[in-house]
C-alpha positions in Angstrom: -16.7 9.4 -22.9 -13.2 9.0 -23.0 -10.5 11.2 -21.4 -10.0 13.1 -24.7 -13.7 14.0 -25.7 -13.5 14.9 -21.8 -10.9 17.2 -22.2 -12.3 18.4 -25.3 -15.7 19.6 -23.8 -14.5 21.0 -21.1 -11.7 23.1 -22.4 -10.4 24.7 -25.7 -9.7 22.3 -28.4 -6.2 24.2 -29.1 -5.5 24.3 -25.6 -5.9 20.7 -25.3 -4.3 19.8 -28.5 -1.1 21.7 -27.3 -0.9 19.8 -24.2 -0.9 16.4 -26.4 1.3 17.9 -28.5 4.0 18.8 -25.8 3.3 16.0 -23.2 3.7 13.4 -26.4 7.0 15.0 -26.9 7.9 14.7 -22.9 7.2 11.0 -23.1 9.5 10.1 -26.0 12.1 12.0 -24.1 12.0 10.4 -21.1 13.6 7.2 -21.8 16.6 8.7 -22.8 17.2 11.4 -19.6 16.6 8.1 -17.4 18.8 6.3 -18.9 21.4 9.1 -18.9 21.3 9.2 -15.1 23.8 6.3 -15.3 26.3 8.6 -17.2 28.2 10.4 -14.4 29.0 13.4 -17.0 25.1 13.5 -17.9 23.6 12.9 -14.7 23.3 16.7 -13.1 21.8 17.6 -16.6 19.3 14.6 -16.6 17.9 15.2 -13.4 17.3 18.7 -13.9 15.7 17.5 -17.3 13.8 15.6 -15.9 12.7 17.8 -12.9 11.6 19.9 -15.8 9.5 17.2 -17.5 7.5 16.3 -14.5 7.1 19.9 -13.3 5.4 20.9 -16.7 3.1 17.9 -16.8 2.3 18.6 -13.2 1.4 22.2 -13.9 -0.6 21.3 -17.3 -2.6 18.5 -15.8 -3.5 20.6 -13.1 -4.8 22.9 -14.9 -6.1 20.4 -17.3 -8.0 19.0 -14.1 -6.2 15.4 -14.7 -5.9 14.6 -11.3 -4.2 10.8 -11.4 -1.6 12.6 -13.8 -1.0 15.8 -11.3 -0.4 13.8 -8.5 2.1 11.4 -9.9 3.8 14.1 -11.4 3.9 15.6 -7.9 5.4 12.9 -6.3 7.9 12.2 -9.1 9.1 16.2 -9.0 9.4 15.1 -5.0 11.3 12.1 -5.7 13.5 14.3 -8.0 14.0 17.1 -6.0 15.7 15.0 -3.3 18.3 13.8 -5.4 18.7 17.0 -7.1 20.2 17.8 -3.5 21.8 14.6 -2.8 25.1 13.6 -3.3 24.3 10.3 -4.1 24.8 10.1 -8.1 22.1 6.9 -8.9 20.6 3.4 -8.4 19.9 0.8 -10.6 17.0 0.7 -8.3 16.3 4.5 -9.0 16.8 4.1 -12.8 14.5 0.7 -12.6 11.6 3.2 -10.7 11.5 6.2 -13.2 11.5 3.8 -16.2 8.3 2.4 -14.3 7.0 6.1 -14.1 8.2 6.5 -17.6 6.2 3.2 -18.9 2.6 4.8 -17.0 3.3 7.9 -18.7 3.6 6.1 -22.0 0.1 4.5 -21.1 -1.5 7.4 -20.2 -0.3 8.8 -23.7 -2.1 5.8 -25.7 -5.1 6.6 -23.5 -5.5 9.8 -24.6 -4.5 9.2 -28.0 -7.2 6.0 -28.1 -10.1 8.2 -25.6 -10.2 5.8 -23.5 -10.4 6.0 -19.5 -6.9 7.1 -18.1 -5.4 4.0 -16.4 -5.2 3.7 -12.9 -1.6 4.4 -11.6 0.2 1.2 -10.7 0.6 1.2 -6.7 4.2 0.4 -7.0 5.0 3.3 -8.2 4.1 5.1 -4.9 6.9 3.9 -3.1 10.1 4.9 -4.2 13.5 3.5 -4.0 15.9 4.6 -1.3 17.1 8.5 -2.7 19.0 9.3 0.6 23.0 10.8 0.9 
Protein backbone atom coordinates (compact mmCIF):
# COMPACT_ATOMS: atom_id res chain seq x y z
CA UNK A 1 0.00 0.00 0.00
CA UNK A 2 1.31 3.11 -1.00
CA UNK A 3 1.28 6.44 0.91
CA UNK A 4 -1.89 7.62 -0.90
CA UNK A 5 -4.23 4.42 -0.42
CA UNK A 6 -2.68 4.89 3.13
CA UNK A 7 -3.87 8.14 3.55
CA UNK A 8 -6.98 7.27 1.89
CA UNK A 9 -8.00 4.50 4.45
CA UNK A 10 -7.23 6.12 7.18
CA UNK A 11 -8.82 9.47 6.68
CA UNK A 12 -11.50 11.25 4.53
CA UNK A 13 -11.03 11.12 0.88
CA UNK A 14 -11.89 15.02 0.62
CA UNK A 15 -9.72 15.71 3.40
CA UNK A 16 -6.87 14.07 1.86
CA UNK A 17 -7.56 15.31 -1.59
CA UNK A 18 -7.40 18.96 -0.18
CA UNK A 19 -4.19 18.47 1.32
CA UNK A 20 -2.72 17.23 -2.29
CA UNK A 21 -4.42 19.85 -3.69
CA UNK A 22 -2.80 22.66 -1.50
CA UNK A 23 0.58 21.03 -0.71
CA UNK A 24 0.86 20.56 -4.83
CA UNK A 25 0.27 24.16 -5.03
CA UNK A 26 3.08 24.95 -2.06
CA UNK A 27 5.65 22.98 -4.05
CA UNK A 28 5.38 24.74 -7.37
CA UNK A 29 5.65 27.87 -5.31
CA UNK A 30 8.61 27.22 -3.64
CA UNK A 31 11.18 27.58 -6.24
CA UNK A 32 10.35 30.95 -6.87
CA UNK A 33 10.21 32.47 -2.93
CA UNK A 34 13.75 30.70 -2.73
CA UNK A 35 15.02 32.16 -5.35
CA UNK A 36 13.56 35.61 -4.41
CA UNK A 37 15.59 35.48 -1.17
CA UNK A 38 18.49 36.81 -3.33
CA UNK A 39 16.36 39.98 -4.17
CA UNK A 40 17.16 42.36 -1.33
CA UNK A 41 13.52 44.22 -2.04
CA UNK A 42 11.87 40.54 -1.94
CA UNK A 43 13.68 39.00 0.68
CA UNK A 44 11.58 39.99 4.05
CA UNK A 45 8.50 38.96 1.93
CA UNK A 46 10.05 35.53 0.86
CA UNK A 47 10.98 34.46 4.08
CA UNK A 48 7.80 35.15 5.65
CA UNK A 49 6.34 33.17 2.52
CA UNK A 50 8.08 30.74 3.06
CA UNK A 51 7.76 30.41 6.86
CA UNK A 52 4.13 30.13 5.80
CA UNK A 53 4.65 27.27 3.45
CA UNK A 54 6.43 25.04 5.78
CA UNK A 55 4.22 25.97 8.77
CA UNK A 56 1.04 24.73 6.86
CA UNK A 57 2.63 21.48 5.61
CA UNK A 58 3.91 21.03 9.14
CA UNK A 59 0.53 21.39 10.61
CA UNK A 60 -1.30 19.26 7.73
CA UNK A 61 1.10 16.39 7.84
CA UNK A 62 0.80 16.33 11.42
CA UNK A 63 -2.39 15.90 11.35
CA UNK A 64 -2.23 13.78 8.37
CA UNK A 65 0.09 11.55 10.62
CA UNK A 66 3.08 11.95 7.84
CA UNK A 67 5.72 11.87 10.17
CA UNK A 68 9.13 12.17 7.75
CA UNK A 69 7.14 15.27 6.20
CA UNK A 70 6.23 16.93 9.88
CA UNK A 71 9.56 16.81 10.96
CA UNK A 72 11.28 18.33 8.04
CA UNK A 73 8.88 20.85 7.87
CA UNK A 74 9.73 21.48 11.62
CA UNK A 75 13.19 21.93 11.18
CA UNK A 76 12.86 23.99 8.00
CA UNK A 77 10.14 26.49 9.92
CA UNK A 78 13.33 26.41 12.61
CA UNK A 79 15.74 27.12 10.10
CA UNK A 80 13.42 30.03 8.92
CA UNK A 81 12.54 31.39 11.95
CA UNK A 82 16.24 32.31 12.74
CA UNK A 83 16.69 34.26 9.89
CA UNK A 84 13.37 35.76 10.02
CA UNK A 85 15.21 37.47 13.17
CA UNK A 86 18.56 37.86 11.76
CA UNK A 87 20.01 40.62 10.11
CA UNK A 88 21.87 38.66 7.85
CA UNK A 89 19.93 39.11 4.38
CA UNK A 90 21.09 35.41 2.59
CA UNK A 91 23.69 32.84 1.47
CA UNK A 92 24.26 31.21 -1.59
CA UNK A 93 24.82 28.53 0.79
CA UNK A 94 21.23 29.16 2.38
CA UNK A 95 19.55 29.54 -1.10
CA UNK A 96 21.65 26.14 -2.34
CA UNK A 97 19.96 24.26 1.17
CA UNK A 98 16.16 25.28 0.76
CA UNK A 99 16.27 24.41 -3.02
CA UNK A 100 17.57 20.91 -1.56
CA UNK A 101 14.47 21.03 0.81
CA UNK A 102 12.46 22.32 -2.08
CA UNK A 103 13.71 19.30 -4.55
CA UNK A 104 12.49 16.46 -1.38
CA UNK A 105 9.33 18.18 -1.28
CA UNK A 106 8.98 17.84 -5.05
CA UNK A 107 9.70 14.07 -4.46
CA UNK A 108 7.46 13.55 -1.85
CA UNK A 109 4.87 15.16 -4.22
CA UNK A 110 5.52 12.42 -7.09
CA UNK A 111 5.23 9.87 -4.26
CA UNK A 112 2.05 10.63 -3.43
CA UNK A 113 0.84 11.34 -6.78
CA UNK A 114 2.47 7.66 -8.03
CA UNK A 115 1.32 5.78 -4.19
CA UNK A 116 4.39 4.86 -3.69
CA UNK A 117 6.38 4.75 -0.28
CA UNK A 118 7.35 8.34 0.79
CA UNK A 119 11.14 8.65 0.24
CA UNK A 120 13.43 8.75 2.97
CA UNK A 121 14.61 12.35 3.68
CA UNK A 122 18.17 12.94 2.37
CA UNK A 123 20.55 13.28 5.59
CA UNK A 124 22.01 16.40 4.20
CA UNK A 125 19.37 18.18 4.59
CA UNK A 126 19.57 17.96 8.46
CA UNK A 127 22.28 20.19 8.75
CA UNK A 128 21.88 23.50 7.71
CA UNK A 129 24.07 26.20 6.50
CA UNK A 130 25.44 28.83 8.81
CA UNK A 131 21.92 31.31 9.52
CA UNK A 132 23.80 33.37 12.30
CA UNK A 133 23.95 37.66 12.49
Amino acid sequence: MGIRSNLDSNFDYEIVDEFYDHYSMMVESMEVMILDLAKPTKYVRSVEELFRVFHNIKSASGYLKIAPMAKLSTFVEDALEELRSTEKLYSDDIITWLLEVSDMYAQWQEDLKLDGELSHIKYSLLKTPELGK
